[in-house]
N, C-alpha and C positions, 0 to 999 in steps of 0.2 A: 236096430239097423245102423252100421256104421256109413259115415259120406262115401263120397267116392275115392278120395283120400286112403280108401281102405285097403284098394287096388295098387296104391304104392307097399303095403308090406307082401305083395307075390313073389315068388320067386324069377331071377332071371331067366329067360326061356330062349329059346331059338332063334324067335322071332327078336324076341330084343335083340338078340348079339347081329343079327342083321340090320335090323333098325341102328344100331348103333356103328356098323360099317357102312353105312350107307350114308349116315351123319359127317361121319367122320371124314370120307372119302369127297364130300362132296365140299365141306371148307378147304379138305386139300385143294380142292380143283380151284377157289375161289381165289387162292390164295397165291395159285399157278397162276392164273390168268392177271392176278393184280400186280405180280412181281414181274410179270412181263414184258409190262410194258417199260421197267429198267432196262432190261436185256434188248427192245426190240430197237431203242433207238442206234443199235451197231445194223441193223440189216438195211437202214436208207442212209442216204446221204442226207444232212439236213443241218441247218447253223444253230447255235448252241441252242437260240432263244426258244427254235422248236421242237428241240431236246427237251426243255422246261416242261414247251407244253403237255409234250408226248408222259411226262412224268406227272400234269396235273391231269391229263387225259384220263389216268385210273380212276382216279377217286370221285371226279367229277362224274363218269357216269357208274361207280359203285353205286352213290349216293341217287340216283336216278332209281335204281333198280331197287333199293333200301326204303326211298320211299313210295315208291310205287306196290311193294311187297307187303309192308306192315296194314295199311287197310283190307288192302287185298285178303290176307289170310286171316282178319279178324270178323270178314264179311263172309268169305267163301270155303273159312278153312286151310287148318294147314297142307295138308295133305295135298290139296289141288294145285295150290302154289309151289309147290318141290317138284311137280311134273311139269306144271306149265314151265319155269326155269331151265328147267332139263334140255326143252324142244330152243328154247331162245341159245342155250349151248352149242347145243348140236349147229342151227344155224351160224354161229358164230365160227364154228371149228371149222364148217367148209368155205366159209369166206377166207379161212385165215390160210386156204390151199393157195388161194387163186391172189394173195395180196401181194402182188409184185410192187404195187405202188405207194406212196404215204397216204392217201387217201383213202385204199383200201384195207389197209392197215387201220387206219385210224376206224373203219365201219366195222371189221371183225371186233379189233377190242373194244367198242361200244357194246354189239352183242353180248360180247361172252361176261362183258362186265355188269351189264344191268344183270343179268341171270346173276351172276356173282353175287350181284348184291343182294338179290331177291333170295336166294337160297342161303346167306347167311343169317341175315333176320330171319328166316322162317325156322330154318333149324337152331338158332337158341331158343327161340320160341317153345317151339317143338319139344326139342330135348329135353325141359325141365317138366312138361306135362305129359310127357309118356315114358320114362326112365323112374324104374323102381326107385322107391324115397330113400334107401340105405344104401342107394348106389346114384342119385341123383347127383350131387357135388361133385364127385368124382367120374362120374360119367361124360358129363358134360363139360368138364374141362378139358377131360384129353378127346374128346370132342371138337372143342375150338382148340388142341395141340393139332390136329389137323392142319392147323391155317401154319405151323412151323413148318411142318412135312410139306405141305405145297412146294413151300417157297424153296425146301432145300432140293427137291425135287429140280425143279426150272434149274435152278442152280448149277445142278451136274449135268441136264441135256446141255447148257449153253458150256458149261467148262468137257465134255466129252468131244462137242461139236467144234469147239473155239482152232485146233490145229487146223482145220480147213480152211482155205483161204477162196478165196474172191468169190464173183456172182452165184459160180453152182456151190460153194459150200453153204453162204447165206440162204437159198432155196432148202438144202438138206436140212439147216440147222429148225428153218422155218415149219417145213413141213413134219417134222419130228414134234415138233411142238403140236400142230394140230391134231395130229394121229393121236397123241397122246390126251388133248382133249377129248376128242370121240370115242378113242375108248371105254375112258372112263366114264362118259355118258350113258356107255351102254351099258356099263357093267351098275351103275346106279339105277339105269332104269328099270336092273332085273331085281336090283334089292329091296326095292318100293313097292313089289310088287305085293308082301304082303305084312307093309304098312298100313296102322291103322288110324283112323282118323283121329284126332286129342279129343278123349273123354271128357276133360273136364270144358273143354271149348261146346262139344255137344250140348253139355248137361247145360251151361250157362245158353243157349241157344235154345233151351228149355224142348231140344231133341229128342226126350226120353228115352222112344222106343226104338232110335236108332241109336242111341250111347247104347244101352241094353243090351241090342244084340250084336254093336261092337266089343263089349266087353264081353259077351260068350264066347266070338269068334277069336279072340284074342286069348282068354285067361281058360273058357272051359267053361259051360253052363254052372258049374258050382258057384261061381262068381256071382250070375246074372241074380242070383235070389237074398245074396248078403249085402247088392248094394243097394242105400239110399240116394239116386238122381237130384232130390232136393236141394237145392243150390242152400248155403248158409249164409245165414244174415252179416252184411260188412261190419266190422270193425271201425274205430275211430280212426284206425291209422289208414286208413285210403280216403279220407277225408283231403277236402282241397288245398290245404295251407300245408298239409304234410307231402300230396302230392307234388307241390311246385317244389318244394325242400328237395324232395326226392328228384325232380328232373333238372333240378342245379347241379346238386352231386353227381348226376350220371353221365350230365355233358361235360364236366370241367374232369372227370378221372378218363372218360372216354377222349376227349379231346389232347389230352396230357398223352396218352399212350397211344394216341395215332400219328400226333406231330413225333411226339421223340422216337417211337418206332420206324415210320416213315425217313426221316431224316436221317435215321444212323444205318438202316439197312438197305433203301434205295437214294437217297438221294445224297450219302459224303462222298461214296465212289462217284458220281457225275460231276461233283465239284472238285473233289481235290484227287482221286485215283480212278480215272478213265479205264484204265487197264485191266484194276483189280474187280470191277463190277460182280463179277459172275462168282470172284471168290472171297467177297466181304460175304455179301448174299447167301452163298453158303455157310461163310463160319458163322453168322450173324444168327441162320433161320437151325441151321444144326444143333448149336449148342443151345441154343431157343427149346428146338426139340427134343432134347435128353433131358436136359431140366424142368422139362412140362409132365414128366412121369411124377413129380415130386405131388401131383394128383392125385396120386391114391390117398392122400392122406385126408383131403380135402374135407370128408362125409364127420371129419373129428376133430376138427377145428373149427374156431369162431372165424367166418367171413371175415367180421368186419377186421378183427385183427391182424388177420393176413394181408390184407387189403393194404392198411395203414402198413405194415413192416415191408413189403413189398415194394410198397410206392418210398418207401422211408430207404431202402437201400437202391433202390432204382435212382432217385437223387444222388445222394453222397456218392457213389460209381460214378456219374455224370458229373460232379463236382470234382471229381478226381482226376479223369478224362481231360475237360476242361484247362486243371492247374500244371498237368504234367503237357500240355501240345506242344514244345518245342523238347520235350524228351521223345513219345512217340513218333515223332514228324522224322528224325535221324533213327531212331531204331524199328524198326517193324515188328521186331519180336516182340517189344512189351508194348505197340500196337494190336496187336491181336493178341496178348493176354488181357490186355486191359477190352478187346470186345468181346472176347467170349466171357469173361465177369461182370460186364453189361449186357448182352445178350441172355445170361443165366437168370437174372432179376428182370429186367423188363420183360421177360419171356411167362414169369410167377405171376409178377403183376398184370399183365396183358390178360393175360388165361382169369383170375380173378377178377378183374374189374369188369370182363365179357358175361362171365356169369351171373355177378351179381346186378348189371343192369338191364338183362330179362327176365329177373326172379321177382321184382318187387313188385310188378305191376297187374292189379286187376286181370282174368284171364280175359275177357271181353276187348278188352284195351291192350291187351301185353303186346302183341304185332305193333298195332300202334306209335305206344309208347316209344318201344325200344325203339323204333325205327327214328322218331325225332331226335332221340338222344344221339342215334349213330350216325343222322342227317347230319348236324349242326354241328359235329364233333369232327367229322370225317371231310367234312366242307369248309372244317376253319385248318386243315391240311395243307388245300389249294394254293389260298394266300401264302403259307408258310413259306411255301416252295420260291414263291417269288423275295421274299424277304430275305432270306439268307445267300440268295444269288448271289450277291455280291463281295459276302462275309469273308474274314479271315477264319484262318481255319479256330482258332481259341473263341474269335466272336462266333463263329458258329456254334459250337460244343457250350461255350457258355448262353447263346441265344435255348439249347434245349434243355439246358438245365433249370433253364429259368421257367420252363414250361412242366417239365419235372414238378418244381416248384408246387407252381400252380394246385397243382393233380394230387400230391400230398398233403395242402391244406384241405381241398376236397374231402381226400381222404381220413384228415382229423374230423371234420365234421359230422363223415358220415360214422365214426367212431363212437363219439357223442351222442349226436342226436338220433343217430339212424337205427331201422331197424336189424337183429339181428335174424341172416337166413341161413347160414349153416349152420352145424352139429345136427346135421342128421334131419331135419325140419321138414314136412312136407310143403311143394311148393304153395299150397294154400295158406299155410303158417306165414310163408316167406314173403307170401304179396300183401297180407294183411288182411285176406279174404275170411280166415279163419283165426279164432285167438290160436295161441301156442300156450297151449296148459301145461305141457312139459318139452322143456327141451332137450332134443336128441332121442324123444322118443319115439 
């Protein structure tokens, strides 16, 4: 009798490639809604200071929704937590009709951003316990390439809508933006439909006879009689002293790629290019996007490697940025060569270090976990915003390099010391739930 582990060598089916557009589509939206609120500080009038705010507004109730989601779906399932999300959307989309004012602005993008958050922690979650194992890695990262597509998304409704001028073009631009929320609310809500609960979350919820005849419902009664539900015995390495290792590494690489992310895609244009907002955003989350294909390869390389050369070229780009600002400040051209060659690698590194900080964790815990990692990572953002307020533009670019930094010694360590989850591993190898007797196999 093989584990349930077994269910990752199926073939991909229908249901996945829905499951997997339903993934994908919904960090899109996460990712719309988070870049938003760059774009929405043009629709009120407001002084710089609550400009800031409206830009720490995202993250502050991402992280609401982020923590709110990780127990949530450790208790009740992921499944339930991606619908209930869904409805905090929708409500948020028809607030965002009627937001003529800053206050009502500020109550929509609360809604749509707690959902935001709550559906992206569930869907890493998610992703790596119902995505066949030979397509795991790579599934799941152009999974979170989604969160590029979002953002380039928002990008062209605000540079489509930007010729419009005064009170009714801001309305148009506003309510294109909602519409487009709700739609794709509903177009998720049809793709969920037939989602199926995470196996391995039942089996560990010691479910049986409903994992059983989820996986009939899913793979085909042939399944139901080759799998063993038996949960396997832990491993040393989910032990407590490797666990706090491990939530060091995944805040300070998660932390590293949401300040430097954050800062070079929503918040240089507020400080130094008011104008360019809508078109940093797009070259920034675009070439993000093209570069997030380099995914496929994922399922045959070593995580942790890529991790480190990732985070290793994401620095020195930033160091370079940095050395050349009173070259790019006069030229714009090799301004925007020099972001689309930092958008290309932070774009590598993002997508990997999103992966691999819902892969290592207990499946019991995995909601959990990830969610404190993405709380304290996503919340040390906030501050950010306020410190470089005042920066020159070189103290800015070297302020994020120096967080770069950071996020690459992380990433030596987790080199070293950490465990390996790619080349092909099932997620139980990768959390340390199950030994890994061969790799890649």
């Amino acid at each position: 009798m093989a584990s349930v582990e077994r269910l990752s060598g199926a073939r991909w089916n229908n249901r996945t490639t829905w499951m997997f557009i339903s993934f994908a589509l919904g960090l899109a939206l996460e990712s719309y809604v988070f870049s938003l609120a760059s774009i929405a500080v043009g629709w009120v009038a407001i002084p710089k200071t609550l400009g800031e705010l409206l830009l720490a507004w995202a993250p502050i109730w991402l992280i609401v929704g982020i923590g709110a989601a990780g127990p949530f779906s450790d208790k009740y399932g992921r499944k339930v937590t991606l619908y209930l999300t869904l409805v905090l959307y929708a409500v948020g989309g028809i607030i965002l009709f009627f937001a003529t004012s800053y206050l009502l602005l500020l109550v929509a993008l609360a809604a749509m951003l707690v959902a935001g958050g709550g559906e992206m922690n569930s869907i890493m979650v998610a992703s790596h316990e119902l995505m066949p194992r030979r397509h795991r890695g790579k599934a799941t990262m152009l999974i979170i390439n989604g969160i590029n597509f979002g953002g380039m998304v928002l990008a062209i409704v605000a540079l489509a809508t930007a010729a419009l001028s005064g009170t009714a073009a801001i309305a148009e631009q506003r309510d294109a933006v909602a519409v487009a929320v709700l739609v794709v609310v509903a177009v998720l809500f049809a793709t969920r439909v037939s989602m199926p609960e995470s196996f391995l979350w039942l089996q560990k919820k010691g479910r049986t006879a409903e994992a059983e005849a989820t996986v009939a419902q899913y793979y085909g009664s042939a399944w139901k009689s080759e799998v063993d539900l038996t949960p396997p015995p832990p491993t040393h390495q989910t032990t407590g002293g490797y666990m706090f290792f491990t939530m060091v590494v995944m805040i300070l690489i998660a932390a590293a790629n949401t300040i430097g992310f954050g800062l070079m895609a929503y918040a240089l244009a507020f400080a130094f290019f008011p104008h360019l907002q809508p078109t940093i955003l797009l070259i920034f989350e675009g070439a993000g996007f093209v570069v997030g294909f380099l995914a496929l390869i994922a399922d045959r390389v070593s995580r942790k490697k890529f991790l480190f050369w990732t985070f290793l070229g994401t620095f020195a780009v930033t160091v370079v940025v940095a050395l050349t600002t009173s070259a790019w400040q006069k030229d714009m051209t090799l301004f925007w060569v020099l972001l689309i060659i930092l958008a290309g690698f932070n774009s590598l590194c993002y997508l990997t270090s999103d992966v691999l900080k819902a892969e290592v964790w207990p499946t019991l815990q995995r909601g959990t976990m990830t969610a404190i990692a993405r709380f304290v990572s996503i919340g040390l953002y906030i501050p950010s915003i306020y410190i470089v307020a005042h920066m020159g533009a070189q103290q800015y670019i070297s302020f994020n390099a120096e967080v770069w930094g950071v996020g690459l010694l992380a990433a030596i360590a987790w080199l070293v010391w950490g465990r390996e989850t790619g080349l092909g591993l099932t997620i139980q190898q990768a959390s340390g739930e199950e030994a890994a007797t061969q790799k890649g196999a």
